[in-house]
C-alpha positions in Angstrom: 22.1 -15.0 71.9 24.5 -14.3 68.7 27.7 -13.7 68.6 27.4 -10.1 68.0 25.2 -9.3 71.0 27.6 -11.3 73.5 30.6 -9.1 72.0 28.4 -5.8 72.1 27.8 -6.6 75.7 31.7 -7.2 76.0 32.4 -3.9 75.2 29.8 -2.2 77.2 31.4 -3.7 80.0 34.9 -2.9 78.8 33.9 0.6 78.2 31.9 1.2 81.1 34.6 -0.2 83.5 37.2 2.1 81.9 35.1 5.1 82.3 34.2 4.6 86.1 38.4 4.4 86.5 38.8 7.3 84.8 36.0 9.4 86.7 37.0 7.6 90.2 40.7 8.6 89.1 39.9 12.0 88.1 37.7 12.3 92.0 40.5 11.1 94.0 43.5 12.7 92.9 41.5 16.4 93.1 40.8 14.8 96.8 44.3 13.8 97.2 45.4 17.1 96.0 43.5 18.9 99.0 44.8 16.4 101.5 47.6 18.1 104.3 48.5 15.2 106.5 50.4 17.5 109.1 47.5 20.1 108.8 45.2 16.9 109.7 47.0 15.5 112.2 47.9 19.2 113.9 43.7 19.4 114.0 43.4 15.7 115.8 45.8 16.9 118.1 44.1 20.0 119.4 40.7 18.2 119.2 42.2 16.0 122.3 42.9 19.2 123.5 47.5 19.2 123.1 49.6 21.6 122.9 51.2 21.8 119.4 54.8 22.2 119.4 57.2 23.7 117.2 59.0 21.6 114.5 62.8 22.9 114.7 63.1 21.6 110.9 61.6 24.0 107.9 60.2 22.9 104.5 61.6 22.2 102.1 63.0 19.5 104.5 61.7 16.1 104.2 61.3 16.1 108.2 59.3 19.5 108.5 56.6 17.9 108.4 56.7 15.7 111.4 53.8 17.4 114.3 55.2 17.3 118.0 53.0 18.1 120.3 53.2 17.9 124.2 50.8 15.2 126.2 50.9 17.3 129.9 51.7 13.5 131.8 54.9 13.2 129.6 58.2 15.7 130.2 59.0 15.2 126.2 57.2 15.8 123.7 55.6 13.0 121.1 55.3 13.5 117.4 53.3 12.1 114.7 55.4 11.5 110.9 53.1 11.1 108.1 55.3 9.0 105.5 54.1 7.1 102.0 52.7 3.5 102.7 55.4 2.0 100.5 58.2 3.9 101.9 60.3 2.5 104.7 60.2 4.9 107.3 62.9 3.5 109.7 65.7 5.9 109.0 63.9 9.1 108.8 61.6 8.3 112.1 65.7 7.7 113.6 66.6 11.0 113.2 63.6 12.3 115.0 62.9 9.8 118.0 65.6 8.4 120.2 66.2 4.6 120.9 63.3 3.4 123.3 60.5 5.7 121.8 57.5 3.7 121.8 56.0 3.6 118.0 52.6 3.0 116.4 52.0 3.3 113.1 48.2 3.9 111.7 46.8 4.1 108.6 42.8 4.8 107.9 41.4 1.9 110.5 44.0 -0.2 111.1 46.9 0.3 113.7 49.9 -1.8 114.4 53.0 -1.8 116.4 55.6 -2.1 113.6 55.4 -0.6 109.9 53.6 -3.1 107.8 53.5 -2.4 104.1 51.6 -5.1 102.8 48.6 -5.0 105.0 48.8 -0.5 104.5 48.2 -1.5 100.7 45.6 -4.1 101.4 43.8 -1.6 103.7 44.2 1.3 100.8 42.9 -1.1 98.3 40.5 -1.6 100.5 38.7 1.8 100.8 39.8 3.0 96.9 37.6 0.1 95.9 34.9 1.1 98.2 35.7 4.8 97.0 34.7 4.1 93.6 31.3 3.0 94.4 31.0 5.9 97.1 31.4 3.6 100.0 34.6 4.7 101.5 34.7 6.6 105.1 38.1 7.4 104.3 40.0 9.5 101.4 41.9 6.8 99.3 45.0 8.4 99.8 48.3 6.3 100.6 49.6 8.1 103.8 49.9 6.7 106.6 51.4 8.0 110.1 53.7 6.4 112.8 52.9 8.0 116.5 56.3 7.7 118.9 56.2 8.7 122.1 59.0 8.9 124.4 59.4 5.8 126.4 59.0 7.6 129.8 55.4 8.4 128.9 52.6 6.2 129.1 49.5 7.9 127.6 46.5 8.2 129.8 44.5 8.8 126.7 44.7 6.9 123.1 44.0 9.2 119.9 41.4 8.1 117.7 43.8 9.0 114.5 41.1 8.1 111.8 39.6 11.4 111.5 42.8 12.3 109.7 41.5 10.4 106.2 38.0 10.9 107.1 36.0 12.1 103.9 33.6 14.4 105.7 36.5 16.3 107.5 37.7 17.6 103.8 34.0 17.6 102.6 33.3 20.5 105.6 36.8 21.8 104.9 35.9 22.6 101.5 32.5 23.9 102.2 33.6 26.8 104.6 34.4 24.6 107.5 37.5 25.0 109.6 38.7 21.4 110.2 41.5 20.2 108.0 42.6 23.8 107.3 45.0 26.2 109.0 47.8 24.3 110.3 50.3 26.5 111.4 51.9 25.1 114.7 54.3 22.7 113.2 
């Protein structure tokens, strides 16, 4: 091949790379725009049939969005905080939970017991790669949610907290569907 072919291929590539970004960019954020993590996690919460409670703490409040709701085997009430995956949630989740509270945090797939950065941005890479190609389960967004539960209760039943980024959730949402829409109990 001559030198002019191998640079016109070059730029294809160059070109073609930088306008998949741009469209997978362009996708995402109008996505990212739709996404309501409390609105989300309030609809997980009913699916497994809780009680929503009310948040005591009104926007424009960084803590108004935190979703209590009430598991009928615990006397307090547990609450979900959807935070940033590069922010450090430890002081806002203290003005919410009390020493003791059991926490979990989740993000997409993967769950752990303490907050974890690193491996949140390594799972969001993840799925945005996947994303561009149309692979992804999940919305590429980068919230994430810690679960504490008071440390009298012990949960008869885990919560399967991935529906929260699941792409078909918003896809039904936005074509008429209910889920992912009309939070209003926190």
């Amino acid at each position: 091949m001559n030198r002019i072919a191998i640079r016109g291929l070059c730029l294809f590539a160059l070109l073609a790379s930088v306008a998949i970004r741009i469209q997978a960019n362009g996708a995402r954020e109008a996505m990212t725009a739709e996404f309501d993590a409390g609105a989300a996690v309030a609809a997980v919460v009913r699916d497994h049939g809780y009680q929503l409670r009310e948040n005591p703490v009104k926007p424009p409040m960084v803590l108004s969005v935190v979703v209590y709701f009430q598991r009928p085997e615990c006397a307090r009430a547990s609450l979900v905080l959807p935070y940033f995956i590069n922010a450090e949630i430890a002081p806002l989740l203290s003005r919410v939970t009390d020493p003791g509270f059991d926490r979990h945090f989740y993000y997409m797939d993967g769950v752990w017991d303490e907050q974890s950065r690193v491996s949140m941005f390594l799972q969001w890479a993840k799925y945005a790669v996947l994303d561009i190609v149309g692979a992804s389960p999940y919305l590429p967004v980068k919230k994430a949610l810690v679960l504490a539960d008071p440390k009298d209760c012990h949960p008869a039943v885990a919560i399967d907290w991935r529906p929260v980024w699941d792409k078909a959730r918003y896809r039904n949402a936005a074509n008429g569907g209910s889920a992912g829409a009309g939070h209003t109990g926190s």
